[in-house]
N, C-alpha and C positions, 0 to 999 in steps of 0.2 A: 390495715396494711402495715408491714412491719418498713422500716429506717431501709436496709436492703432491698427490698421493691420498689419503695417511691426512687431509690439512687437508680436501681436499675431499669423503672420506666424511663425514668426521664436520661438515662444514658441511651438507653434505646431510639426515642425521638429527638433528642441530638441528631445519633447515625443515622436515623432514617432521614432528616431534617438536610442535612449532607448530603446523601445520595441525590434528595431529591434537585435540590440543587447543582449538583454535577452534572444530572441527566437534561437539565433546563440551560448550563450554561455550553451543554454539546450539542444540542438541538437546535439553537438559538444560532448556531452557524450556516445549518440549512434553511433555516425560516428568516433569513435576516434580511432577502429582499422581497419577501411573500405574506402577508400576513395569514393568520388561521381560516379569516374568513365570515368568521362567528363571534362575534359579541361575548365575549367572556359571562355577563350577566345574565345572557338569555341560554347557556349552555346547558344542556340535560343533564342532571344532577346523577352522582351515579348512586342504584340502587341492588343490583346483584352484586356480589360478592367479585363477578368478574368484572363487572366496568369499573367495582373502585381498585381492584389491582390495574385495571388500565388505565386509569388515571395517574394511579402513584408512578408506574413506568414511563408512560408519554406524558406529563403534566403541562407543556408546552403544545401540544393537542387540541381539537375541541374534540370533547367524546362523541358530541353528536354527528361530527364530521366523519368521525373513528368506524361508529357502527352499521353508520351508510354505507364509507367502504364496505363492511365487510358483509351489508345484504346484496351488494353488487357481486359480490364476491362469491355469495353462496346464490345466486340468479347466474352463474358460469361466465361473468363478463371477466376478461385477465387483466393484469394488472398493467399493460402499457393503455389499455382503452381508459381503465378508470381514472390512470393520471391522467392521460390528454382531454378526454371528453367528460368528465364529471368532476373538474375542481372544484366548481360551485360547491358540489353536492357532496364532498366531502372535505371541504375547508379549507383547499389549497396542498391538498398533500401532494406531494412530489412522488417519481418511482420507486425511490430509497425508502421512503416514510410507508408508503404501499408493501414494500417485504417487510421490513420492521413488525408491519402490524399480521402479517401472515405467519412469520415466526413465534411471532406473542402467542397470538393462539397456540401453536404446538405447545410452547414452553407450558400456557395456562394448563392445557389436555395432563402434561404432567403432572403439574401439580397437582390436581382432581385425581388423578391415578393416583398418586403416592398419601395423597389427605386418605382415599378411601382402602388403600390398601392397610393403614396406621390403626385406621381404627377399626377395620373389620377385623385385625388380628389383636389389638388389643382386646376389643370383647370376649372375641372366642375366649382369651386369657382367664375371663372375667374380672379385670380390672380398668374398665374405662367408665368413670366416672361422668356426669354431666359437666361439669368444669370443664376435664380435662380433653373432653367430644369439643367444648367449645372452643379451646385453648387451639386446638389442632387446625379447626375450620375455619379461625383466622387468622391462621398463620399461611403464608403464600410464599414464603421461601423454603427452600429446598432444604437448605441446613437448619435452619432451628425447627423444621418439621423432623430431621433426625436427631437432633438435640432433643426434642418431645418425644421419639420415639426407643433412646437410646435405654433408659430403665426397662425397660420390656421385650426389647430385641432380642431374637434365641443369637445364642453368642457362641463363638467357637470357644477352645479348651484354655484358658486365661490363667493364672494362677488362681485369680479368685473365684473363676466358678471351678478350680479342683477344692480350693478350700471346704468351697459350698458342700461342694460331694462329697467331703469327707464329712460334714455336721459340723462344724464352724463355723456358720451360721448362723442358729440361734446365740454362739457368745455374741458374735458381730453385733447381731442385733439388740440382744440383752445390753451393751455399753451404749451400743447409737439412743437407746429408751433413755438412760441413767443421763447423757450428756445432753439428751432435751428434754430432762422436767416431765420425762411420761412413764409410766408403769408399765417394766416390761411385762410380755407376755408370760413369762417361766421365770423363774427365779434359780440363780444358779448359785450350790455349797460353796460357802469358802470367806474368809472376811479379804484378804487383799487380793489382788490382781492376778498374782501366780497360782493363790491355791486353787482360784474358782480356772485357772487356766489348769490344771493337775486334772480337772473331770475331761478333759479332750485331747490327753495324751494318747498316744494310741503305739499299743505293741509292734505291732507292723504299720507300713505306710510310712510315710514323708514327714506324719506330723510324731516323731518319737521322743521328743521332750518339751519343756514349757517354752523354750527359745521358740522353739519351729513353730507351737501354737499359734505364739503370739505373734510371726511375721505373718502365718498365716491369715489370722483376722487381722492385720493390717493391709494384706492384698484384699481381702475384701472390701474394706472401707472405704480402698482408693478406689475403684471400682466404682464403690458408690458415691463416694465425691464428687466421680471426675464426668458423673451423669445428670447431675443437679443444673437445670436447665438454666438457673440464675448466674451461676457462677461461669456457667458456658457462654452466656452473652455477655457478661461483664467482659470478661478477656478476649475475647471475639472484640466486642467495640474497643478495647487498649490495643490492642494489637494493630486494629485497621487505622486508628485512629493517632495512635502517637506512636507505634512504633519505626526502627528505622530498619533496612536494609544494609547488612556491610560488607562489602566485597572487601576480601585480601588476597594477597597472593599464596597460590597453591602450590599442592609440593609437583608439577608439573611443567613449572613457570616456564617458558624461552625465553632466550634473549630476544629484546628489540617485540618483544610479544606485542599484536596487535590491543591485548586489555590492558598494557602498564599502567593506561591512568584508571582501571580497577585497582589497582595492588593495595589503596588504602583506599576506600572511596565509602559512604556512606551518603544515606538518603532516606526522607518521608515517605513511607507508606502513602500516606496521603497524596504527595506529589507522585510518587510512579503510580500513581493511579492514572496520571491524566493520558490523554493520546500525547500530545507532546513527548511524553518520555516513553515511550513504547519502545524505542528504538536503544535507549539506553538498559532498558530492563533485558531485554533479547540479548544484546552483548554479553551482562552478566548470568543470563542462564547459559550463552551459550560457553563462556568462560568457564560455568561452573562444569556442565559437561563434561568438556575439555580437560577438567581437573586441572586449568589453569589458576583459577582462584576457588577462592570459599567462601561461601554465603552462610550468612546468621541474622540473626535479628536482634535486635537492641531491646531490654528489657524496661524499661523505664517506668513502670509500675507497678515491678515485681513487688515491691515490700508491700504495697496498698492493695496491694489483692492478695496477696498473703492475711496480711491482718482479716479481709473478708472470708476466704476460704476457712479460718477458725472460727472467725466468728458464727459462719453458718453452720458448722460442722462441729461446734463441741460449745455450745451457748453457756454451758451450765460448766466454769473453770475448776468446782470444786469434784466434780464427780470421777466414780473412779474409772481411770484408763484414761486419764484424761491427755497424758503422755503419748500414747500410741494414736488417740485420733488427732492430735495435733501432727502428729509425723506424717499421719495418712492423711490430711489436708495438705501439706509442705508435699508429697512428694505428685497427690494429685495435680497440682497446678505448674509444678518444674516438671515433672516425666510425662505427664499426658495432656492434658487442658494446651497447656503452653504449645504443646510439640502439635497437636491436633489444628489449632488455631494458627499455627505457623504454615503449615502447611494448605490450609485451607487460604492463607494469606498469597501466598503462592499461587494457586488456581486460579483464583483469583485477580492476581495481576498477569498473569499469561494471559488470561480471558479477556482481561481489558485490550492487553497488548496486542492480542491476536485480531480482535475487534479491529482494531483500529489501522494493520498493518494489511489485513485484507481489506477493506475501504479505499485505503492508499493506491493498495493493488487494481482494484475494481477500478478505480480511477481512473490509474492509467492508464489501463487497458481503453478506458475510454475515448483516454484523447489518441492514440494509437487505431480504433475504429475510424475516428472522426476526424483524420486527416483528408481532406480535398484531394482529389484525386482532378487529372485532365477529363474527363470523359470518356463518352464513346466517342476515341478518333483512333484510327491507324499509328501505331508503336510501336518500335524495335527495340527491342532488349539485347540487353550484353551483358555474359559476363565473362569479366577478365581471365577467368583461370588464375590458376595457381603456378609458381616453377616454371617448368618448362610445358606442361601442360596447355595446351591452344583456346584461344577463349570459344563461345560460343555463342552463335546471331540468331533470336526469334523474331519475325516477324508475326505482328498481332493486326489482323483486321478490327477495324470500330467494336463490333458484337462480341471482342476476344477470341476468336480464333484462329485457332494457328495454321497460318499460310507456307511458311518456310525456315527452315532452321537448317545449318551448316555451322560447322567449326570450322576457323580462321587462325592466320599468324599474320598481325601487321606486320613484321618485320619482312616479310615474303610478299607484300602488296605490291605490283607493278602500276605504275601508268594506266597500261589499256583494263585492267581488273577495276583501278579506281574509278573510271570512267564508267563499269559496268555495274559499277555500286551506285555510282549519282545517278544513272537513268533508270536503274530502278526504281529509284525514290520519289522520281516522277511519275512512276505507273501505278503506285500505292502510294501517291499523297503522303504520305508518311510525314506526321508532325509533331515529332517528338522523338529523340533517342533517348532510353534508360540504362543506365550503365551503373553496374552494382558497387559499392561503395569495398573497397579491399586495396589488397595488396600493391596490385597491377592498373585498380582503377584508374586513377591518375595519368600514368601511361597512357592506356588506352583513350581516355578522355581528351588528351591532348592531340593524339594519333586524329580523332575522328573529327575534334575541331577546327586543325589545321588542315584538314582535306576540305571539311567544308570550305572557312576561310581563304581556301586557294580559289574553288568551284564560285565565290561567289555567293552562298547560298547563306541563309541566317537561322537555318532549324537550329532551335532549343535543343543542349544534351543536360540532360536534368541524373545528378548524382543520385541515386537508391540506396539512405542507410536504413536497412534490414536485415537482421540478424535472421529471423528467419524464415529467410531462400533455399538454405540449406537444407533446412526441416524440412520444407515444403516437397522438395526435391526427394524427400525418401518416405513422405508418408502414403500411406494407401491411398489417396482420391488422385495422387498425381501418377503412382505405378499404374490404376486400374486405366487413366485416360492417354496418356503416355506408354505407355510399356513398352514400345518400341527405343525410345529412345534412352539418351544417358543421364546422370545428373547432373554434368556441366549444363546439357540443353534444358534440364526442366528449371534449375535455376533462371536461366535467361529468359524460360517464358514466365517465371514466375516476376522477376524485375518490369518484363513489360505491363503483364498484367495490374503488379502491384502500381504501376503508375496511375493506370486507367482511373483503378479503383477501388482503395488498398482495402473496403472492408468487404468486396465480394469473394476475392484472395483470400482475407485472413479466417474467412468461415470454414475453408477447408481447414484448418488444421484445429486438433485439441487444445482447450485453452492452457493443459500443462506443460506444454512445449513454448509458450509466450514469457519470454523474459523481462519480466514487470519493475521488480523492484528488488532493495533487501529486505532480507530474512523470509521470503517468498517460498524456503523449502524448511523454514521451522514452524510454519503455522498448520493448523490441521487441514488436511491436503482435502479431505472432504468438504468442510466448511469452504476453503476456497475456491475450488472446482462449482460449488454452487453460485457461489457471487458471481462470480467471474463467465458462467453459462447465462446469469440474471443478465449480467453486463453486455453480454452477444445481443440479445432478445430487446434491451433498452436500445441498442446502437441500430439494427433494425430499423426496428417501426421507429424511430427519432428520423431515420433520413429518409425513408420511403423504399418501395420495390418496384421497380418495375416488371412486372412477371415473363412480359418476353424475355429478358437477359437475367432473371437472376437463376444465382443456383439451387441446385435442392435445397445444400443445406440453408440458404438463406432464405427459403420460403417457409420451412418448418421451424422458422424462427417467426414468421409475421403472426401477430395476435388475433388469435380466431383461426385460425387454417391447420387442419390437422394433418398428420400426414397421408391419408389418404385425398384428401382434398389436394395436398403437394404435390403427390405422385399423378394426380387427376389435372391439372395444370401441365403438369411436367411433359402427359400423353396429347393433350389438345394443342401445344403450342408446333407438338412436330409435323403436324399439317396445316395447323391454321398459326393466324396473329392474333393476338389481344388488341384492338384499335380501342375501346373503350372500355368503362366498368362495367357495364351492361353484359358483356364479352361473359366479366365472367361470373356471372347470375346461371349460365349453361354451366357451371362445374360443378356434380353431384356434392353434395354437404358443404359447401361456399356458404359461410353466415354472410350477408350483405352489410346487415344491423352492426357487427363486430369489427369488418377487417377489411370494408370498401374504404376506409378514409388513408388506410396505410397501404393502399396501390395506389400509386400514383403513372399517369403517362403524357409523357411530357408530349406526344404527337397525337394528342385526340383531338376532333372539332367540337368536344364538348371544354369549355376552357375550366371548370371547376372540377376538372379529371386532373388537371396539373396539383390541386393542392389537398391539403388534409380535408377538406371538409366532406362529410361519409357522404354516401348517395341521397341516403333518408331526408335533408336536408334540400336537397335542389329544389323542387317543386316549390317550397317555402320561398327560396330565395330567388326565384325568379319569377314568381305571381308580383315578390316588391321591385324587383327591376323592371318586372313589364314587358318582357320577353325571353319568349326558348331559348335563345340564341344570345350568349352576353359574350362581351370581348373586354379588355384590358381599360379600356376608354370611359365606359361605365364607370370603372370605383374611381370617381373622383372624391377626396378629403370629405367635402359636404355631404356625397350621397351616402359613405361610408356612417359621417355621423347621425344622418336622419335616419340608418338600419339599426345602429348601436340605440337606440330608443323605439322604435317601432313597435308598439303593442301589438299586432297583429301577428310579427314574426316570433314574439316572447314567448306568446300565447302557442306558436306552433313547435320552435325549438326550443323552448326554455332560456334559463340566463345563459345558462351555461355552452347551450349554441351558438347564439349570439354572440359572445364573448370570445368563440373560436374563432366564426367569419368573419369578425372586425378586422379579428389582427392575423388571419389568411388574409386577407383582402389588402393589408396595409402591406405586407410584406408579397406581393405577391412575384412569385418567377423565382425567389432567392432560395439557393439550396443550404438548407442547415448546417452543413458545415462549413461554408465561405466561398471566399473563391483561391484559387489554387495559386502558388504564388510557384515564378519561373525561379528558381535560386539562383543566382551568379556569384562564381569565386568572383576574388579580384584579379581582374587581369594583370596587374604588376607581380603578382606572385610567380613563379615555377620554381625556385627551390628553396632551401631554407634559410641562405647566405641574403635572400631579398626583403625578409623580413625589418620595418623599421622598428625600434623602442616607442612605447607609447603611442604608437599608428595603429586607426581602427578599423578590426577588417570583421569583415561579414561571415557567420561560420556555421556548419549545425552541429548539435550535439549528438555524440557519437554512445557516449558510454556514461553512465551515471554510479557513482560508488560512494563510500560514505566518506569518503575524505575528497570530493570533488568533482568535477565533470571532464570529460577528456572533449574536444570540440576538432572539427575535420576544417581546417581553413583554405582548405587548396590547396596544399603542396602533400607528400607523400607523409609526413613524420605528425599526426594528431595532438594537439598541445591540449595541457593542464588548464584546468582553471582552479586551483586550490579552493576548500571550502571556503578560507578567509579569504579567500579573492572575489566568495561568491557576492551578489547583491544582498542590501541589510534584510530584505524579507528570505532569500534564502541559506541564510546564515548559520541556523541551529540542525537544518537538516537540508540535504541537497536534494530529495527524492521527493519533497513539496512542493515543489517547483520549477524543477529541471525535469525534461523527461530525454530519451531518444529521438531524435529527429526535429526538433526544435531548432526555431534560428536564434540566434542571438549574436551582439555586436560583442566583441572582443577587444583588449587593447596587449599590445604585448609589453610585458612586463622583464625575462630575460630570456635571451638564445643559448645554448648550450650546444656549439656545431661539431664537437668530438662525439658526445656523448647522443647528439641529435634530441635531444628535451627543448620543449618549449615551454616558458611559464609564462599564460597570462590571466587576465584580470576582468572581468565584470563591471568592474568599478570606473568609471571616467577620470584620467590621470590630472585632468585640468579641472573640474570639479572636485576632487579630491584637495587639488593643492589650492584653491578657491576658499575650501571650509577648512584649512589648517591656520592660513592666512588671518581668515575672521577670528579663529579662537584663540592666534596668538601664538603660533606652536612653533613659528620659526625663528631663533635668538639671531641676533645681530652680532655677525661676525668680527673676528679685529679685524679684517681688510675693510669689510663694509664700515667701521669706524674710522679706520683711516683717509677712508677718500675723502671724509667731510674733514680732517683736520689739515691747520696751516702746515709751514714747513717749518717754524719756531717750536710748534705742539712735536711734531715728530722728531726734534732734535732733543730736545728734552726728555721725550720718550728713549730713545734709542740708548741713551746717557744714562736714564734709571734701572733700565734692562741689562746694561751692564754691570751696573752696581749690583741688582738682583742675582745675578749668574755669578757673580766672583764668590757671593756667600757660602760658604760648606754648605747651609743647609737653609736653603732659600724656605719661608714660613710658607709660601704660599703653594712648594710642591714637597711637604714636607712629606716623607714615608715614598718619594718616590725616587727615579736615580737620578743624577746629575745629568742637568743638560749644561751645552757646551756654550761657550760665548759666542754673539755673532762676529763671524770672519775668524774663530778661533781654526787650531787644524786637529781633525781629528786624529789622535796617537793610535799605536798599533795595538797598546794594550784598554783602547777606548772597551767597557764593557758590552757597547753598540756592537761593538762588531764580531762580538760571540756568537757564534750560528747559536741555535734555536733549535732543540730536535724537533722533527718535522715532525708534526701531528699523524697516525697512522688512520689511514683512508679507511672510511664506515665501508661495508660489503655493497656491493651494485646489489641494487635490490629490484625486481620484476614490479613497475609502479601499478599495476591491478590486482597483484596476487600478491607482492611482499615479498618471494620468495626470494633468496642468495642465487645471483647468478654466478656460478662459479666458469667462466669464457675461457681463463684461461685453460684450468684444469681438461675441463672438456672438448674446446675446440681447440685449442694452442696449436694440437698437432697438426690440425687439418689446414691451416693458414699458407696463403696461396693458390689452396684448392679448391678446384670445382666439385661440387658434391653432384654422385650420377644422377640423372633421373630415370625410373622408370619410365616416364610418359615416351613410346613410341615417336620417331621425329616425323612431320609432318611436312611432306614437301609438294601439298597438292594447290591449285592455283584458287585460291580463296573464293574470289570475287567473280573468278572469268564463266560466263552464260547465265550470270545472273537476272540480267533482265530476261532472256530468253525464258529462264524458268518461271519466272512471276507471270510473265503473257501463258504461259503454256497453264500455269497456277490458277488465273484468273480466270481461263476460259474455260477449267474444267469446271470451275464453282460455278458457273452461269448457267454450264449443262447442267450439275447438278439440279 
C-alpha cells in the first residue's frame, strides 16, 4: 500500500471516527434519562452488511433492541404501540428513535439501489473488476459510491470527452503511461512534446494547431484527476474537517440589514455542523439568497493537497509533458474537486440544519398539542372583532356543541340586556368564558369582568393566544360544519372550543398553517409536513381518545384504527354510546391487541377503561387482584410492589406489561398533559402609566422571534423581552425555550408611554444585583466615600480640589476640557454651554418585521381623523331574549 493510502485510510477513520461521535453526543440527549436497556456486552454483534451500517448510524443504540423494533414493525404493529408497549423489547426507544429507525431503512433501500445499479452498469461496461465489486459493496454512502462510480459514468458533452472524440485520447493516455513508470500502449512519432502533439493536429475541428492540442489533452487529464477517488476523499475530509465558511457583505447590502453582523463573519465547518448553529447557518443561506452577502470557503490546505494531487498524477518528475499534467492536477483540485466538495459541503450543512430546525418544529408543535385544556364543561367564546366590526358570542355545550351564537356591541349593552346575559348563564352553567387574545380583547375582557364583578358572580374569563382562529375560521372542516354562519362566529367557536381542548380543535387544521418557529418555510416543506403529521399521531395516542367525542380526524390518527374502522365508529356512536372497550370489539376491523389501550373512558364501571393499559391484560390483572370488579382503593403502594414481581403475572404479560401497570397504577386518574391552570393578569394593571420599574408581573408569551419574545401582561400595548433579557439557558436562541402561549414571570425594565414600548426582562432585578455585589462590580462612589470621612478630611479635601482646578491642565483629566471651580460662575463663553448638534433620530422601525415606519409621510394627513368603516352599524339589542332563547335551545335538544 503506497504512503497516499495509508494517509488516506487513516484520514478517512479520523472522519468517520467524528461522525461517529457527533451522532453519540446528539443522541445522548434523547437517552440521557433512559438507558438502552441492554447490556452493551451482551448486544448482538452486527453480521450483515446492514446492521453494521446501523450500528455506525445509531451507535448509541442496542442493535438487538433496533431489529426487534423493526420485526414489530414488519408484524404491522405502528410505531406509537411499539414505544409505549414494547420498551423492554426494543431497549427503551422512544417515538423519535422509532422514525429514525423507519427512515434508516429507506435511506439503506437506497443505498442497495444505487450499490446495485453501480455495478450492474459497470459490468455491462466490462470493467468491474473483483476489487473494485468489493470496494463498492462496502461503501454505504451515497457520495463516495459516486466518487467510485464517477470513472465510468456515461457523461454529458464536457470538453474532455469532445477531446476524446476527437482521438486525443490515446496522447492523454500515452503521457498518463510515461508519468507512471508504464509502457504505453502505442507509441507516438516525435522526440519532444509538440512534435509528437503535430500527429493530432487536425485540419478542420477545434483542435487546428499544437496549442489547441495541447489544452486539449489537458481537459482530458482534468477529467481524469478530478475522478481519482483518493484525491476525492482527501478533500472531501479537508473540507469538512478544517475548512471555514465566510460570509461578507454583498453587492445588495441594506441599511441597518438584518445580516450586518454577517458582513465579515467566518466559521468551522466543523462547528455549523452542530444543531446549535443551525439557526446561524440559515441566516447566512438566506443572506446569501438575498444577494445580501457572499459565501466562500477558506482553503487552508490548498498547498498540501496540491503537492498530493501531483504527486498522484505525474509520480515520475522526469517524464515528458510533465508540465501539462501538473497544470492538469492544479487546475483539477482549484476548478473541480474543490468547487464539487464545496458544494457537497453545503448540502450537507443544510441537511444538518434542516434536521434539526424541523425537530425544533416537531417540538413545538408538541407542546402546542399538549396544552391542558378545561374539559368537557359548558364555554362561551368571544371574539372581539376588529374596528368597528361587532364581536361575536358562541356558546359551547360540554360535548362541543354549538347552542347559540349572536353578535354584540358592549357599548350598546343596557341594564335589563345585562340581566338577560347573567340568567342565561344560570340555565347553561356556563364555566368559563374564552375571549380571543387581540386588539379589542382587553376591552372586552374588562367589559365582561366588571359585569360579573357588579352580579356578584366569580366565572373565570381565561385569555386565548392563538394565532390560529383565524385559519380555522376559513378552512374547509369549519365552512362544511358551519356554512351558515360568518368568520367573526367561527372564530368564537373556535376560542371556546380551543379552551375545552386545544388538540381536538387543532386536528382540524393542516399542519402547514401552524406557525411553529423560524426558518419554518426554508426547510423542505415535504420533509416537514411528515414530522410534523408523525407529531399529530404521537400527541394522539400520548393523551388518549375517547371515541364518543372525538373527531374523525383525531380518530384516524389513533394507532391501529384505519379509516374505515373511523368512519365505522363514527356510524355507531350516531345511535348508540361507547360505555366500555368491549363497545367497541362490535366495530368491523377494530384490532383490540393494537389500539384498545389508546381508548380510554373516563365513565366506564370497568375502572382499567380509564388508563392505558390494553384489554389483553385484564384477566391477568385481576385473577392477581382477586376480583372482576377493582376500584381506586385496591392499588395501594405495597400491593402495587408485590404485582411489580409477581411471577405468574410476568409469565402472562411479560416485563414489559408489567412495567406498564406499575406505573398506570401509580399514576392513576392523571391526564398527561397536567392540569389546566386558570391564568390571572394582575389586577393593579389597566393601562400602561400603572406599570411599576422592576415589579413582577405574570404574563404569557405572545410571539417568539430571533431577537426575543414579545409577552401579553394585561394591559393593551405587549412588551419585549429582548434575547439578552432572556434567561441564561435561553440565551443563544429564544425558540429553545420559549414557545407561544407559555407563562412566564416578567420584571419591567423601561416604559416608553409616547411611543407605548415596553422593555422587560426574564432576569430577577434583585438577584441580578445580588450576584454583581458578590463579584464586586459596584465601585465606591465619592459620596459613598464621603459620608465615612470627618469634616477636617473634607476640608482639606475641598482645598486640594481647588488647587487641582486652578491648573491649566490638571494631570488627572489631562486630554479632556476644563472643569470649573467649585462656587466658580460659569462665563457666557464657558465651552459648556455650546449646544451640541442634536444626534439625528434612527428611523421608527416595525419591532417584528424591521420595517421603516414612515407615520408621517403616510398618515400625517389623516391626523385628527376617523378613518370610515365599512362594517354596517349595528344597533340591535345584543343580550335582550337571551335566556328565552337558551330555554327555547335547550328544550329543542331534549326533543331531539
Amino acid at each position: 500500500m503506497s504512503q497516499i493510502e495509508q494517509e488516506n485510510e487513516q484520514s478517512l477513520a479520523v472522519e468517520t471516527q467524528e461522525e461517529v461521535q457527533d451522532q453519540i453526543e446528539s443522541q445522548e440527549e434523547d437517552h440521557s434519562d433512559e438507558s438502552t436497556g441492554q447490556d452493551k456486552k451482551n448486544d448482538r454483534k452486527a453480521k450483515t452488511p446492514f446492521e453494521h451500517w446501523l450500528k455506525r448510524q445509531y451507535p448509541s443504540y442496542s442493535l438487538d433492541g433496533m431489529l426487534r423494533a423493526y420485526a414489530s414493525f414488519d408484524e404491522g404493529m405502528p410505531v406509537p404501540y411499539v414505544a409505549f408497549y414494547q420498551k423492554e423489547l426494543t431497549g427503551g426507544l422512544k417515538t423519535a428513535d422509532l422514525w429514525r429507525l423507519l427512515d434508516a431503512r429507506s435511506d439503506w433501500d437506497e443505498i442497495s439501489r444505487k450499490q446495485n445499479h453501480i455495478i450492474t452498469d459497470i459490468q455491462s461496461q466490462g470493467k468491474l473488476s473483483p476489487e473494485l465489486k468489493l470496494q463498492i459493496e462496502r461503501s454505504s454512502d451515497l457520495d463516495r459510491l459516486e466518487d467510485l462510480y464517477a470513472p465510468f459514468k456515461l457523461k454529458r458533452q464536457t470538453l474532455g470527452q469532445q477531446a476524446r472524440e476527437a482521438g486525443l485520447g490515446k496522447f492523454a493516455d500515452y503521457l498518463w503511461a510515461l508519468a507512471h513508470n508504464q509502457e504505453p500502449q502505442e507509441q507516438i512519432t516525435g522526440e519532444s512534446l509538440e512534435e509528437k502533439a503535430k500527429n493530432f493536429v487536425q485540419v478542420d475541428g477545434k483542435y487546428q494547431s499544437v496549442e489547441n492540442v495541447l489544452k486539449g489533452i489537458q481537459d482530458i487529464l482534468v477529467e481524469k484527476i478530478s475522478e481519482i477517488f483518493e484525491l476525492r476523499s482527501l478533500v472531501r475530509s479537508a473540507v469538512l474537517r478544517r475548512s471555514k465558511l465566510k460570509a461578507q457583505k454583498g453587492p445588495k447590502a441594506k441599511p441597518n440589514s438584518k445580516y450586518a453582523k454577517f458582513f465579515d463573519y467566518q466559521e468551522p465547518i466543523g462547528s455549523l455542523k452542530k444543531s446549535v448553529a443551525s439557526h446561524r447557518y440559515f441566516m447566512m443561506r438566506k443572506g446569501w439568497m438575498e444577494d445580501e452577502l457572499v459565501l466562500s470557503f477558506e482553503r487552508p490546505d490548498e498547498g498540501i493537497l496540491l503537492e498530493k494531487f501531483e504527486e498522484i498524477a505525474c509520480p515520475n518528475k522526469e517524464s515528458l509533458g510533465v508540465e501539462v499534467i501538473s497544470q492538469s492536477a492544479r487546475l483539477a483540485l482549484k476548478g473541480n474537486v474543490y468547487t464539487v466538495m464545496e458544494n457537497e459541503a453545503h448540502r450537507m450543512l443544510k441537511e444538518n440544519a434542516e434536521q434539526h430546525v424541523i425537530e425544533t418544529l416537531s417540538e413545538n408543535l408538541m407542546k402546542k398539542l399538549l396544552r391542558p385544556g378545561i374539559g368537557r364543561k359548558p364555554v362561551m367564546g368571544i371574539d372581539p372583532g376588529t374596528g368597528n366590526q361587532p364581536a361575536s358570542l358562541a356558546l359551547i355545550d360540554s360535548s362541543g356543541k354549538l347552542l347559540l351564537n349572536l353578535e354584540f356591541k358592549m357599548t350598546e349593552a343596557t341594564e335589563s340586556m345585562k340581566q338577560d346575559f347573567l340568567s342565561s348563564l344560570e340555565n347553561l352553567k356556563i364555566e368559563a368564558i374564552a375571549i380571543a387574545h387581540g386588539a379589542k380583547g382587553k376591552e372586552t375582557r374588562d367589559h365582561f369582568a366588571k359585569m360579573l364583578q357588579e352580579a356578584g358572580k366569580t366565572l373565570p374569563i381565561v385569555t386565548v393566544h392563538e394565532h390560529t382562529a383565524g385559519i380555522y375560521a376559513s378552512s374547509p372542516a369549519a365552512k362544511v360544519e358551519f356554512a351558515d354562519l360568518g368568520l367573526n362566529a367561527r372564530r368564537s367557536i373556535f376560542v371556546a372550543r380551543f379552551l375545552q381542548d386545544p388538540l381536538s380543535i387543532l386536528t382540524h387544521l393542516e399542519t402547514k398553517f401552524f406557525s411553529l418557529g423560524e426558518f419554518q418555510h426554508e426547510v423542505n416543506q415535504n420533509k416537514l409536513k411528515i414530522a410534523l403529521d408523525r407529531t399529530l399521531e404521537r400527541a394522539v395516542n400520548f393523551i388518549g381518545v375517547d371515541p364518543n367525542h372525538a373527531s374523525p380526524a383525531v380518530l384516524n390518527l389513533v394507532a391501529g384504527v384505519s379509516e374505515e374502522a373511523a368512519r365505522e365508529i363514527l356510524a355507531y356512536r350516531q345511535s348508540n354510546k361507547f360505555t366500555n372497550r368491549k363497545d367497541l370489539e362490535k366495530i368491523p376491523g377494530y384490532n383490540a391487541k393494537v389500539s384498545s389501550g389508546f381508548f380510554r373512558f373516563d365513565q366506564s364501571t370497568d375502572i382499567l377503561d380509564t388508563t392505558f393499559i390494553p384489554s389483553s391484560f385484564y384477566s391477568s390483572i385481576k385473577n392477581f387482584f382477586g376480583s372482576e370488579s377493582l376500584s381506586k382503593e385496591m392499588f395501594s403502594a405495597e400491593k402495587i410492589e408485590a404485582l411489580s414481581s409477581d411471577a405468574t403475572l410476568l409469565d402472562a404479560i411479560a416485563k414489559d406489561g408489567v412495567s406498564l401497570v406499575v406505573d398506570e397504577l401509580k399514576h392513576f386518574g392523571e391526564d398527561p398533559r397536567g392540569e389546566f391552570e386558570y391564568f390571572q393578569y394582575s389586577e393593579s394593571l389597566k393601562v400602561l402609566s400603572d406599570l411599576q420599574k422592576n415589579t413582577v408581573y405574570r404574563g404569557v408569551v405572545t410571539n417568539v422571534t430571533n431577537f426575543g419574545a414579545f409577552v401579553d401582561i394585561g394591559i393593551e400595548q405587549d412588551g419585549l423581552v429582548h434575547i439578552s433579557e432572556l434567561v441564561d439557558a435561553a440565551a443563544k436562541n429564544p425558540f429553545d425555550s420559549l414557545f407561544p402561549g407559555d407563562f412566564i414571570d416578567v420584571w419591567v425594565n423601561n416604559v416608553n408611554e409616547e411611543k407605548k414600548q415596553i422593555s422587560l426582562t426574564m432576569k430577577d432585578p434583585q438577584a441580578k444585583l445580588a450576584k454583581n455585589r458578590a463579584r464586586g462590580r459596584f465601585k465606591k462612589t465619592r459620596n459613598s466615600r464621603a459620608d465615612l470621612r470627618t469634616a477636617d478630611d473634607l476640608a482639606v479635601s475641598e482645598d486640594k480640589e481647588n488647587r487641582d482646578f486652578d491648573k491649566q491642565k490638571n494631570p488627572r483629566n489631562r486630554g479632556k476640557k476644563r472643569f470649573r471651580k467649585p462656587g466658580e460662575e460659569v462665563s457666557a463663553k464657558d465651552p459648556r454651554r455650546e449646544s451640541k448638534p442634536k444626534k439625528e433620530k434612527k428611523p421608527r422601525r416595525d419591532p417584528k418585521t424591521g420595517a421603516i415606519v414612515k407615520f408621517e409621510e403616510e398618515y400625517g394627513k389623516m391626523k385628527g381623523m376617523k378613518v370610515p368603516s365599512k362594517a354596517k352599524p349595528h344597533t340591535f339589542n345584543p343580550f335582550a331574549g337571551l335566556a328565552d332563547l337558551m330555554r327555547d335551545k335547550q328544550g329543542n335538544t331534549k326533543e331531539d
